[in-house]
BADO-485216 format. One line per field, with one value per atom (N, C-alpha, C): residue number from 1; residue in three letters; atom name; z, y, x. Coordinates in pm, whole numbers. Layout:
% BADO-485216
pos = c(NUM:...)
code = c(ALA:...)
site = c(CA:...)
pz = c(Z:...)
py = c(Y:...)
px = c(X:...)
END
This chain:
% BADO-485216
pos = c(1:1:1:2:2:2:3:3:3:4:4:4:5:5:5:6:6:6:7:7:7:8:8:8:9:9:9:10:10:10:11:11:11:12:12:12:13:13:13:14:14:14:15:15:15:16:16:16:17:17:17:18:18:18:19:19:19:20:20:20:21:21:21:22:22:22:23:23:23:24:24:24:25:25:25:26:26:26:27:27:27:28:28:28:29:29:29:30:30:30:31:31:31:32:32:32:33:33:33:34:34:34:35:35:35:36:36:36:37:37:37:38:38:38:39:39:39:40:40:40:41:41:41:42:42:42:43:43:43:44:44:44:45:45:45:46:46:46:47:47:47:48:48:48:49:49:49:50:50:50:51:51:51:52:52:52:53:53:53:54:54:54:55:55:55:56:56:56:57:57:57:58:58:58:59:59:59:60:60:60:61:61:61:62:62:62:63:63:63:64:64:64:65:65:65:66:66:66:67:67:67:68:68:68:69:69:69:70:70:70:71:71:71:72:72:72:73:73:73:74:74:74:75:75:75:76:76:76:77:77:77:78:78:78:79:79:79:80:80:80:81:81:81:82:82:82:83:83:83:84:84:84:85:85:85:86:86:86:87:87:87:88:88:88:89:89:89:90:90:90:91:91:91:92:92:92)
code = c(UNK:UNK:UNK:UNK:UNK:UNK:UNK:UNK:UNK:UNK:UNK:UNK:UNK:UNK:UNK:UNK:UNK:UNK:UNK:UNK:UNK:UNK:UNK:UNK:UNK:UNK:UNK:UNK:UNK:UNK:UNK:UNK:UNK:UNK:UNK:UNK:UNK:UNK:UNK:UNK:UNK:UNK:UNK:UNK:UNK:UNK:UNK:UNK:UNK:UNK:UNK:UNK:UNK:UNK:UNK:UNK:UNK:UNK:UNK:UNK:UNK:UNK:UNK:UNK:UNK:UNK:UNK:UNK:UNK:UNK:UNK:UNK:UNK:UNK:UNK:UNK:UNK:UNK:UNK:UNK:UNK:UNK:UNK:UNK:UNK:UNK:UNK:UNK:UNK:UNK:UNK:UNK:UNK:UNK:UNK:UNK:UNK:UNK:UNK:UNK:UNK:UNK:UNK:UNK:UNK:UNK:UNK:UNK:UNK:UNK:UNK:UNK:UNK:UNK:UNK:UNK:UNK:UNK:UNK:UNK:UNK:UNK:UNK:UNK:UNK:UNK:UNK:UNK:UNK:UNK:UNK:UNK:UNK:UNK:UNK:UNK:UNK:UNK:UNK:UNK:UNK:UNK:UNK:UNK:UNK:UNK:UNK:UNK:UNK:UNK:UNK:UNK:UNK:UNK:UNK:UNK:UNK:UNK:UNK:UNK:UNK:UNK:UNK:UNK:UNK:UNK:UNK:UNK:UNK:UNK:UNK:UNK:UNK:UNK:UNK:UNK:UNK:UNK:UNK:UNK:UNK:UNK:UNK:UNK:UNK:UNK:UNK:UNK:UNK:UNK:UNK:UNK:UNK:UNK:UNK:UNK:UNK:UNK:UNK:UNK:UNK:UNK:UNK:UNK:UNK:UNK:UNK:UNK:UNK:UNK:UNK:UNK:UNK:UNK:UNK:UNK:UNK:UNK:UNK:UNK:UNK:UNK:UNK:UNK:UNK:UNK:UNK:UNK:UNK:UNK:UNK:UNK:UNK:UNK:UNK:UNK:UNK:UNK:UNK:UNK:UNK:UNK:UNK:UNK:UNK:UNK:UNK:UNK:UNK:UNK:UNK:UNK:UNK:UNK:UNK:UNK:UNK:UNK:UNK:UNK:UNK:UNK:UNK:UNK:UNK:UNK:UNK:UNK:UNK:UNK:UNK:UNK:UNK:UNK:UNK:UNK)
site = c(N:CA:C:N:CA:C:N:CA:C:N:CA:C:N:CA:C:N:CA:C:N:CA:C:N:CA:C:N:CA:C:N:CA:C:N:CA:C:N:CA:C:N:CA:C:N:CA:C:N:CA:C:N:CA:C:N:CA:C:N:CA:C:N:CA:C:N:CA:C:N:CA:C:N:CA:C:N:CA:C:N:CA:C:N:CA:C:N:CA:C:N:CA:C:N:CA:C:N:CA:C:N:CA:C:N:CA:C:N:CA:C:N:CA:C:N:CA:C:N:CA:C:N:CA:C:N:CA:C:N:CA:C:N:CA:C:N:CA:C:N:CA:C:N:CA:C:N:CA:C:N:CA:C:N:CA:C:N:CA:C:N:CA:C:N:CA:C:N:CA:C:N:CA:C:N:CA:C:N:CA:C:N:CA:C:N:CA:C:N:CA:C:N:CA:C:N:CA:C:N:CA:C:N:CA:C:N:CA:C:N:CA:C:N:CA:C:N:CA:C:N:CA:C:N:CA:C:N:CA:C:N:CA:C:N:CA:C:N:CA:C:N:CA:C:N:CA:C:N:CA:C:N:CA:C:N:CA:C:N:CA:C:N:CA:C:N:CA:C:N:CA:C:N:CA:C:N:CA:C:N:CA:C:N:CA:C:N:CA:C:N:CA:C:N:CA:C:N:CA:C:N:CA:C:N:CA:C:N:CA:C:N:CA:C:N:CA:C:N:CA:C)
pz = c(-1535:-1479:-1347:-1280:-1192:-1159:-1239:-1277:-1334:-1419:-1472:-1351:-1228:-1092:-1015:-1070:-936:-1057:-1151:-1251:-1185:-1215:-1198:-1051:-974:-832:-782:-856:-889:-933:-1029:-1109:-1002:-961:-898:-754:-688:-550:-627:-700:-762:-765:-802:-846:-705:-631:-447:-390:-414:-356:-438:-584:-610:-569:-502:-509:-327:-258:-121:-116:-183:-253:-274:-358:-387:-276:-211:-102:30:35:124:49:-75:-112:-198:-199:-286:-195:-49:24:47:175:168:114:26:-65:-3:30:61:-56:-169:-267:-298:-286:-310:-211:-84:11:35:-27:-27:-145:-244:-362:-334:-256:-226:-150:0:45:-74:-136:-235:-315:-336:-436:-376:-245:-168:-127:-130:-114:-217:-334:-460:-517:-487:-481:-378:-279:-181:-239:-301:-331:-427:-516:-684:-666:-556:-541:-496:-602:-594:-422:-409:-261:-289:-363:-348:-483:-493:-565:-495:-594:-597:-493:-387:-270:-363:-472:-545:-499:-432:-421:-506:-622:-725:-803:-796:-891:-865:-973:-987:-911:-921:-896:-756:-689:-528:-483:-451:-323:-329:-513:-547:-463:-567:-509:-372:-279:-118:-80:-173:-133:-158:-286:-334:-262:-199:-99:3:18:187:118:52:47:-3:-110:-123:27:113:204:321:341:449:459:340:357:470:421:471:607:603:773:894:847:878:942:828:814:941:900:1008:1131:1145:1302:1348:1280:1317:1364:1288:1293:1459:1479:1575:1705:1677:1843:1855:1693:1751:1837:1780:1849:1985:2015:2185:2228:2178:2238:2247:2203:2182:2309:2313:2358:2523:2513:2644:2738:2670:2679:2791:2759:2833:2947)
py = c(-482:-357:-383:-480:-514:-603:-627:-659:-580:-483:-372:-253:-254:-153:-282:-376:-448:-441:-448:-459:-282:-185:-96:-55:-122:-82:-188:-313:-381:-294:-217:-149:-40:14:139:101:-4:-49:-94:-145:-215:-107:46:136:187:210:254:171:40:-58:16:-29:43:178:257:383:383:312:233:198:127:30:156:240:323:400:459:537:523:325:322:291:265:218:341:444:531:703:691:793:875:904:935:1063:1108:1211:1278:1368:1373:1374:1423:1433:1260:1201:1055:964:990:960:1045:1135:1160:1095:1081:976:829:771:650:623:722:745:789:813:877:776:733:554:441:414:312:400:474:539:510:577:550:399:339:211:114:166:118:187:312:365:302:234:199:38:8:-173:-180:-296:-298:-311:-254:-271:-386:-376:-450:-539:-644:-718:-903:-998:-1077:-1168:-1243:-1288:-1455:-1467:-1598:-1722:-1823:-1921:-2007:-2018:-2118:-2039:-1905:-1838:-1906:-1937:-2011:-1899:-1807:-1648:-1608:-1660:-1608:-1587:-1723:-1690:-1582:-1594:-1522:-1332:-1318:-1178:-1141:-1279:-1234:-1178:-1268:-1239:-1120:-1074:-975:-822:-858:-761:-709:-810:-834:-757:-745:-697:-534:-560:-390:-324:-371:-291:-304:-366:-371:-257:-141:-24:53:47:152:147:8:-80:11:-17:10:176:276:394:429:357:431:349:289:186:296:369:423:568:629:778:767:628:629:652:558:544:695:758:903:972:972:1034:992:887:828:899:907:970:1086:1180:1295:1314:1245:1269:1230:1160:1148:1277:1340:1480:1552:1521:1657:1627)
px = c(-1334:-1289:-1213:-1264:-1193:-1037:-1010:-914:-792:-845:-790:-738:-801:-782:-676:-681:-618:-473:-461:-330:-276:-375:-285:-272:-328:-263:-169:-105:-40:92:80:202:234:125:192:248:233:276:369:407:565:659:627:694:738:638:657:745:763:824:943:1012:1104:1182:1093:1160:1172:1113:1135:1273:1328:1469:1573:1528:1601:1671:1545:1535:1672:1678:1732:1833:1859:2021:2123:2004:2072:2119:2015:2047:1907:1918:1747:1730:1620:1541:1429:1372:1245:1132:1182:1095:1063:1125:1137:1071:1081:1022:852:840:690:619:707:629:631:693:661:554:499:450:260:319:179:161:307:240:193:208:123:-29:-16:-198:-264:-159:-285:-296:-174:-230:-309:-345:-432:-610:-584:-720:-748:-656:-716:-774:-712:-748:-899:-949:-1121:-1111:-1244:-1299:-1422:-1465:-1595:-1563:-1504:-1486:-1573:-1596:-1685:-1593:-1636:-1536:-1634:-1572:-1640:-1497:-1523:-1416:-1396:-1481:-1483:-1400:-1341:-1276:-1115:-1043:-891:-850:-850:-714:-774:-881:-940:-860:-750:-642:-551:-510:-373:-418:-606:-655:-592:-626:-666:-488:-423:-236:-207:-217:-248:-241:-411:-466:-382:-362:-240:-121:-85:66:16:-101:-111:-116:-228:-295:-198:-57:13:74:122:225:155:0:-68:-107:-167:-171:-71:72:177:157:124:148:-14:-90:-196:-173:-100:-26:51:182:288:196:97:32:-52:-124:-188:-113:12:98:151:175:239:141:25:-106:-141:-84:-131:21:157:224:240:215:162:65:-89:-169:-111:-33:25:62:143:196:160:-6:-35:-94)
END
């Protein structure tokens, strides 16, 4: 099963990444830009959380690479939300 959540949060960050691509080569969309935005979430929600951290497993490292590239859009997105919030909170 676990494998099966990491394939499809695999597919759907491929598709976000695509429409990322699009986004910037084809002219910016908002409808397009909120689904990319919704396809790195749901592919950050679908990726096992609690998967076996086994090192004798062949595919460990590929997982850990993996991880890193799903969970960076989002990294990103709660990096960019926080500084608005300290600038914001500056404000007043």
């Amino acid at each position: 099963m676990e494998w099966l959540r990491a394939l499809a949060s695999l597919c759907v960050w491929m598709f976000a990444i695509y429409g990322l691509l699009d986004l910037y080569g084809e002219g910016f969309e908002w409808r397009l830009c909120i689904a990319v935005i919704v396809g790195f979430l749901m592919a950050y929600w679908l990726w096992p959380r609690e998967r076996e951290k086994d090192p004798d497993d062949p595919l460990f490292w590929l997982m850990d690479i993996l991880e890193l590239f799903i969970a960076s859009p989002i990294r990103l997105l709660i990096g960019a939300l926080r500084s608005l919030g300290s600038v914001v909170r500056d404000f007043d």
